[in-house]
N, C-alpha and C positions, 0 to 999 in steps of 0.2 A: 376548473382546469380540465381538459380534454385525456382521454384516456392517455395514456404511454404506448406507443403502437411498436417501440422497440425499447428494449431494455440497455443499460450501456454496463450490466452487469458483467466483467471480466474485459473490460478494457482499462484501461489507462489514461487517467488526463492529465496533460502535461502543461502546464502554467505558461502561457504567452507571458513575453519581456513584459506585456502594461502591467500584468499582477504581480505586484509587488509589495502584497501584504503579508506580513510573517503570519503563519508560518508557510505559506503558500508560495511567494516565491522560489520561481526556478525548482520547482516542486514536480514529483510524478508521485499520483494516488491511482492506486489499483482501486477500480469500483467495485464493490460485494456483493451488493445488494442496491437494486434500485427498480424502484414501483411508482403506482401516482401517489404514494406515500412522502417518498422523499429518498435521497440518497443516503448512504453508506458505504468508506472506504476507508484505507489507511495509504500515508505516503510510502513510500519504497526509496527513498533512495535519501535520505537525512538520517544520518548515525546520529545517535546523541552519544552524552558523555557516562553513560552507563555501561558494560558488558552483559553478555549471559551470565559469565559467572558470578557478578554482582546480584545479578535478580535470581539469580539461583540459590545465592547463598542466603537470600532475606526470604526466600521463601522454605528455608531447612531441605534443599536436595543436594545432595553430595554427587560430584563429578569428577572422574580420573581427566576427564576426557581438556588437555591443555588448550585445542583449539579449539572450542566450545566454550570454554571460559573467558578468551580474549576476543572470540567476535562480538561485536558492537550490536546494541538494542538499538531498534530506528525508534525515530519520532514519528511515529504512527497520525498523530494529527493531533490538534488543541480538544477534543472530548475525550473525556472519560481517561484524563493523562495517569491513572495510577491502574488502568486494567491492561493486562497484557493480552493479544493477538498473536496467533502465529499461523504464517502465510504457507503453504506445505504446497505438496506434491504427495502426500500418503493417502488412500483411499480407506486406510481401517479404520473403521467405528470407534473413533475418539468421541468420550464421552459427549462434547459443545462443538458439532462441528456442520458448514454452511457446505457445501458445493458453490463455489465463482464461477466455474466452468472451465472444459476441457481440462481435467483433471488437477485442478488449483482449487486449494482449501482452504478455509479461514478456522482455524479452533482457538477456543479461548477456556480451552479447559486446562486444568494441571496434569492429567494425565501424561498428553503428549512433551510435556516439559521433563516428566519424571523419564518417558521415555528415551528422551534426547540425553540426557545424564549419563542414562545406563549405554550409551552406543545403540539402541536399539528407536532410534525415532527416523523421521523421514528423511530421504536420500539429501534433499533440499527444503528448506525452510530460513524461513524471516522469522525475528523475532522484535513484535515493536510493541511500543507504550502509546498508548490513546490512540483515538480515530479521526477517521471526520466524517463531518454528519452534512447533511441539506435537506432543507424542510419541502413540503409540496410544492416544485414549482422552481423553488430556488437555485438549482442547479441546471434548470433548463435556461433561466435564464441569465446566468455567468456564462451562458455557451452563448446564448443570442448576443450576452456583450462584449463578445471576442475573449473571453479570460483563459481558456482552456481549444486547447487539442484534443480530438477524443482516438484514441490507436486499439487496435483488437491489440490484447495483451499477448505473450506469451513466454514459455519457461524459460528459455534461455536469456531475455532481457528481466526477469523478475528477478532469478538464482544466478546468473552467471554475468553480466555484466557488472563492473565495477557503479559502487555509488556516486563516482562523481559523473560518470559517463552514462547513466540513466536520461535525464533529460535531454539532453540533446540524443542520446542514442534511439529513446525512445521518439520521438520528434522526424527522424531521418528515416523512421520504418515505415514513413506516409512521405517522404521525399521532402520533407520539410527542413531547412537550416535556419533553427533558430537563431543564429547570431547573425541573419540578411535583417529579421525584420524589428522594425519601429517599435519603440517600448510604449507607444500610445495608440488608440484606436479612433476612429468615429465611424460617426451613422451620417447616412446622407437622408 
């Protein structure tokens, strides 16, 4: 495989109508990490049926805090579905934490968990279960086979956009309406 001459780390790819394999369907994944290694991301916009305060409570941290308890854990992706991610905006040295870019964090340390408890964690953060991964190669070529959109990411579609309005929202920040096009593709 040929070097990687841009990275798509801290964009977004958004699932054209043809992919339509769970859990990837109608799906937006923030990219983390991506090398000639392979990629790394989590989706952003699939609640599961868990809360924070559920995974808070199974990991012993205690929380006053009402509205932290009832927002929804995403489905982060089918790898690694029992470690948790969280998608920030904080720039302090949390113990396990990547820079995405332009000020968007990946930590997966408990730190920042305790710190969201106490009222003192990041202004905005996601909180999700599993990832998704792509081997050498793999991900370049779901893009050569129409599967994905790729959009520069940024905070206010990450943190403030509603989840069910991510996909198409994210879709439309490159002028694109996903519900014009074809749920199947070809090659000529």
């Amino acid at each position: 495989m040929s070097e990687i001459s841009t990275s798509l780390a801290h964009h977004l790819l958004v699932a054209l109508p043809s992919l339509a394999d769970e859990p990837f369907a109608r799906s937006v994944a923030l990219i983390c990490q991506h090398d000639q290694n392979g990629s790394m991301g989590v989706l952003v916009n699939q609640p599961s049926d868990y809360t924070i305060g559920e995974v808070l409570a199974q990991m012993d941290i205690a929380t006053e805090d009402d509205e932290l308890r009832q927002r929804p854990v995403l489905n982060g992706g089918p790898v690694h579905p029992e470690r948790g991610f969280v998608i920030h905006d904080d720039a302090r040295p949390w113990e396990s934490s990547l820079l995405v870019g332009e000020g968007v964090y990946l930590t997966t340390s408990r730190d920042i968990l305790e710190a969201m408890a106490r009222g003192e964690g990041p202004a905005n953060a996601l909180v999700t279960l599993g990832c998704a991964g792509w081997g050498e190669g793999q991900l370049e070529g779901e893009l050569a086979d129409n599967s994905w959109l790729t959009v520069p990411a940024d905070a206010d579609l990450l943190f403030r956009t509603p989840y069910e309005q991510r996909w198409q929202g994210a879709a439309a920040r490159i002028g694109v309406d996903l519900f014009r096009l074809t749920d199947y593709s070809g090659h000529v």
